[in-house]
Legacy VTK file of the C-alpha trace (Angstrom):
# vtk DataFile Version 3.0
C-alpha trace
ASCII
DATASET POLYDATA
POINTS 261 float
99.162 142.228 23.424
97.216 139.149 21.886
93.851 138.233 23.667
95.584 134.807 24.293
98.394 136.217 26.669
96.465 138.996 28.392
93.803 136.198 29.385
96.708 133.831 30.992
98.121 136.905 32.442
94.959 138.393 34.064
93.646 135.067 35.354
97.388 133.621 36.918
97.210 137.298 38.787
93.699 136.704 39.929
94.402 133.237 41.021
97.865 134.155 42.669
96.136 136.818 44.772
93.214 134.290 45.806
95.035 131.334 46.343
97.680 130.398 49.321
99.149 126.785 48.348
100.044 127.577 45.235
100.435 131.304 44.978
104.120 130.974 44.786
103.907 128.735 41.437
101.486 131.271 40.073
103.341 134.345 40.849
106.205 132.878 38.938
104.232 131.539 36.416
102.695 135.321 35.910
105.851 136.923 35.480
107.019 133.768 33.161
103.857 134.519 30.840
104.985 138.076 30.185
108.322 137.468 29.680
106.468 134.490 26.892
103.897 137.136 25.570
106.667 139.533 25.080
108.625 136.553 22.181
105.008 136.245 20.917
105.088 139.891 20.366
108.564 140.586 18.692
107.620 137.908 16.265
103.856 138.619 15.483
104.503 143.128 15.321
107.774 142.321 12.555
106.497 143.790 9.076
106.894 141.990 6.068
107.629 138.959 8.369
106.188 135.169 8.891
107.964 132.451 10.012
109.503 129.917 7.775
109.018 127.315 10.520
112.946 126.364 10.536
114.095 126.952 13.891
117.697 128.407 12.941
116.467 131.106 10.264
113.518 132.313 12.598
115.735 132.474 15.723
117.340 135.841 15.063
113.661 137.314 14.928
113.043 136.717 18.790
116.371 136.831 20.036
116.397 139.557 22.158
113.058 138.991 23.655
114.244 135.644 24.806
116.968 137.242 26.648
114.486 139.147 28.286
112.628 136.020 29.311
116.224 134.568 30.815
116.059 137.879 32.950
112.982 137.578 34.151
113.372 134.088 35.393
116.893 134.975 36.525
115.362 137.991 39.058
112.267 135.972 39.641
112.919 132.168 39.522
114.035 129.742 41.973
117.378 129.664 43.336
118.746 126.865 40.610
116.773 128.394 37.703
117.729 131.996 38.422
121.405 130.616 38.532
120.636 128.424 35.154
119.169 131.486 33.826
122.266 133.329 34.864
124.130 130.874 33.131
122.924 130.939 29.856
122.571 134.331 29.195
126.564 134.581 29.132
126.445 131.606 26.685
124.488 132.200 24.044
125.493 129.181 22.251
124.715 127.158 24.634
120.863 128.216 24.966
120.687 127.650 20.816
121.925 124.081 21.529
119.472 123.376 24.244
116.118 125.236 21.827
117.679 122.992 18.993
117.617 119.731 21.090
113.965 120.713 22.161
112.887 121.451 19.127
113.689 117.866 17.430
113.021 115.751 21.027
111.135 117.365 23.248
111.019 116.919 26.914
109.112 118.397 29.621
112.163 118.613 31.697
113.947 121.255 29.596
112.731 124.104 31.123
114.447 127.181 29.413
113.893 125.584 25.878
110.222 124.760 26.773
109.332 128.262 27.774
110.800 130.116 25.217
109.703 128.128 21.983
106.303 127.830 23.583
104.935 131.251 21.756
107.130 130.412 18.674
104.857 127.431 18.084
102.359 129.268 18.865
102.890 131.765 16.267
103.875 129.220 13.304
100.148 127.888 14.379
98.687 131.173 14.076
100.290 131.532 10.568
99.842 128.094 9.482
103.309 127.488 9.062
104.388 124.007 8.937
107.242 123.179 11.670
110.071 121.961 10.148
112.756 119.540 11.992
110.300 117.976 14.197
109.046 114.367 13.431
105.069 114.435 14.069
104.316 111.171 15.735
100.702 111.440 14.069
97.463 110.010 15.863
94.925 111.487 18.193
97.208 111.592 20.727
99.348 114.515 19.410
99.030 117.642 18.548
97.745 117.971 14.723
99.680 121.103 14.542
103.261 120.254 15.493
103.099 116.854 17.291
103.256 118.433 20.748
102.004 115.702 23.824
98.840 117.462 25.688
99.094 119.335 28.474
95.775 118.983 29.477
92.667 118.526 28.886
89.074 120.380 29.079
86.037 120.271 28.276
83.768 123.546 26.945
80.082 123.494 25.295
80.608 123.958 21.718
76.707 123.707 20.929
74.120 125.239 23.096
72.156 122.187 23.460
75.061 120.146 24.891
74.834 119.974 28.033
77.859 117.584 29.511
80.716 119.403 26.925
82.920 118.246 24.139
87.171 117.280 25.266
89.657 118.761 24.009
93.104 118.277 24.319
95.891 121.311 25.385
99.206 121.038 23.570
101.870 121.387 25.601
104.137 122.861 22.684
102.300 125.216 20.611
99.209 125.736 23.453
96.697 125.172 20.598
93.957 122.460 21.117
92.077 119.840 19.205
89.454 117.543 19.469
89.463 114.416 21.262
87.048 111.371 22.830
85.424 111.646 26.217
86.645 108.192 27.747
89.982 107.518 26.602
93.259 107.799 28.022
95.099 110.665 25.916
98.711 108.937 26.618
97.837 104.879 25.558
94.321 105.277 24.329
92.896 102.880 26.434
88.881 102.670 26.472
87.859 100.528 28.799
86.027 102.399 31.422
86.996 100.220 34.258
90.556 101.031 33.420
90.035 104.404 33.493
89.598 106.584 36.847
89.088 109.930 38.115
89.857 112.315 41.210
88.661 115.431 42.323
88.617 117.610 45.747
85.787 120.120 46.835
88.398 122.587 46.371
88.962 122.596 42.827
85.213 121.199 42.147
85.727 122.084 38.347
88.912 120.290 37.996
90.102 116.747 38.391
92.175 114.059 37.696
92.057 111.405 34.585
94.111 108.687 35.162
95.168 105.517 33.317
95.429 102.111 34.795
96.803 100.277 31.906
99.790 103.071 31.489
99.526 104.508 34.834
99.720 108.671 33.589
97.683 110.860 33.937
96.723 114.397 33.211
94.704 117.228 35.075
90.951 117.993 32.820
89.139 121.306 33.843
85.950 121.618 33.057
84.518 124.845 31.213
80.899 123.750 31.595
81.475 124.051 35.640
83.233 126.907 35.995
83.426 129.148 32.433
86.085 131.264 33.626
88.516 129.288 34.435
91.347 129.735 31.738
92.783 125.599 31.206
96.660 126.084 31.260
96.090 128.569 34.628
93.731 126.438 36.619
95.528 123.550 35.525
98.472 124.993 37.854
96.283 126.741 40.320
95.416 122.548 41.324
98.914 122.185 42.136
97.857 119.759 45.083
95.871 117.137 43.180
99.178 116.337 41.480
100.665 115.082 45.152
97.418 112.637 45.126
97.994 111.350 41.922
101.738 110.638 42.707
101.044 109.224 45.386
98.880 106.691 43.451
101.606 105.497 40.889
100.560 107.841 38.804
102.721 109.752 36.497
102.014 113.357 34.271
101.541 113.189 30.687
103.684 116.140 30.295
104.955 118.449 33.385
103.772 122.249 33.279
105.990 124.990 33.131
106.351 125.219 36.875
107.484 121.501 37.158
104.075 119.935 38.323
LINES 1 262
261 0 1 2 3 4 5 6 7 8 9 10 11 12 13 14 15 16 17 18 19 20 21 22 23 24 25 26 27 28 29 30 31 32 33 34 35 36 37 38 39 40 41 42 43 44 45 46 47 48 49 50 51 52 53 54 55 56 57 58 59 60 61 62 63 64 65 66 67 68 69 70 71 72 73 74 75 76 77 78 79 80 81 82 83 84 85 86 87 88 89 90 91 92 93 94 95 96 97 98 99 100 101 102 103 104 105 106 107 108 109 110 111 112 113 114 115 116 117 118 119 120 121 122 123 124 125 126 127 128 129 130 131 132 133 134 135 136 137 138 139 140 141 142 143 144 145 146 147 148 149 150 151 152 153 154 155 156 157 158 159 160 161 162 163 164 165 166 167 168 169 170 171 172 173 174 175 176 177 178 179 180 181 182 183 184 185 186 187 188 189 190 191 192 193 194 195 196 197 198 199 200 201 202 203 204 205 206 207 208 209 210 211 212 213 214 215 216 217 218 219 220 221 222 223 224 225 226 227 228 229 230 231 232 233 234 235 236 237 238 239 240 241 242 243 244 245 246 247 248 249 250 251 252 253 254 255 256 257 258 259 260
């Protein structure tokens, strides 16, 4: 398995065992990684195989793995996505429709399509391979890769003699990252600093909230220089309860994670 996976894997295990409000959303999200790690695999172990980056003729090279993702949510989801899960793996057609809707307007609320195209993009970013039948909304903002909204953010010391970090961005699509300004809302842009606020508990010391006042969203930033091993798309869920605070604020998520938060 790719260093990528195994490192979400091993830390949402470490985290689920450690924490106690949100060990629920990180056992799921543990089993949900394998089941993801296990598409990544069919597609990167095929010989004499890269993607073309056309949804329809790659499909048939993960299709089996992505039933096995539909089981594994199906014995280990909640009760209305186990029955969804159910669901769609007697209708085959049905899940291509919903991957094909995703895959030209994505949403964070289309859970099934979400998670199983996740490690497809990630693999066409591996390989370089252009997406094709997705309209890249271009700007800082969006994923350079395939257009994807971030996730996240975080920020990590590129250069040994920085000493606050650089920010990066966490696309929600392809889970690749890029480059992006300290103090600046990554929905609207906004750059005012008195527009621009921040939250964080004790308990998560090395993570926080960055919320807009102009657009009122927000997403969750972990910071690397804190706490190095913290993995960004784990930790982001392992802070769970920050997201009640920042609802209860007026504030709304950039993008949802996979476990709805």
């Amino acid at each position: 398995m790719s260093t990528f996976w195994n490192k979400q894997i091993e830390r949402a295990d470490y985290l689920a065992a450690q924490s106690s409000g949100s060990k629920e959303l990180l056992t799921f999200y543990a089993h949900l990684l394998r089941a993801q790690a296990e598409i990544y695999e069919s597609l990167r172990s095929r010989k004499s195989w890269l993607p073309s980056g056309d949804l329809e003729n790659d499909l048939p090279a993960f299709r089996s793995s992505m039933t096995k993702l539909l089981e594994s949510v199906a014995h280990h989801g909640s009760t209305s996505l186990a029955s969804e899960a159910q669901d769609l793996l007697t209708e085959p057609d049905v899940l291509g429709g919903k991957l094909s809707e995703y895959w030209r307007n994505p949403s964070d609320t289309q859970f099934f399509a979400k998670a199983i195209l996740q490690p497809y993009a990630r693999w066409l970013a591996e390989t370089n391979t252009a997406p094709a039948g997705r309209e890249l909304a271009g700007g800082e903002r969006t994923c350079p890769v395939c257009g994807g909204r971030p996730q996240l953010s975080f920020l990590q010391a590129k250069e040994s003699s920085a000493e606050s970090g650089n920010r990066d961005l966490l696309c929600s699509t392809c889970l690749t990252s890029w480059e992006f300004r300290r103090v600046v809302c990554a929905n609207c842009g906004e750059e005012r600093p008195a527009k621009l606020g921040y939250f964080h508990s004790p308990e998560f010391d090395h993570i926080r909230i960055e919320a807009c006042d102009s657009c009122k969203h927000y997403l969750k930033g972990i910071d690397l220089t804190r706490f190095g091993l913290a993995v960004p798309l784990i930790d982001e869920i392992y802070a769970a309860p920050l997201d009640l605070w920042a609802r209860e604020h007026g504030y709304t998520k950039i993008e949802l994670n996979l476990v709805g938060v």
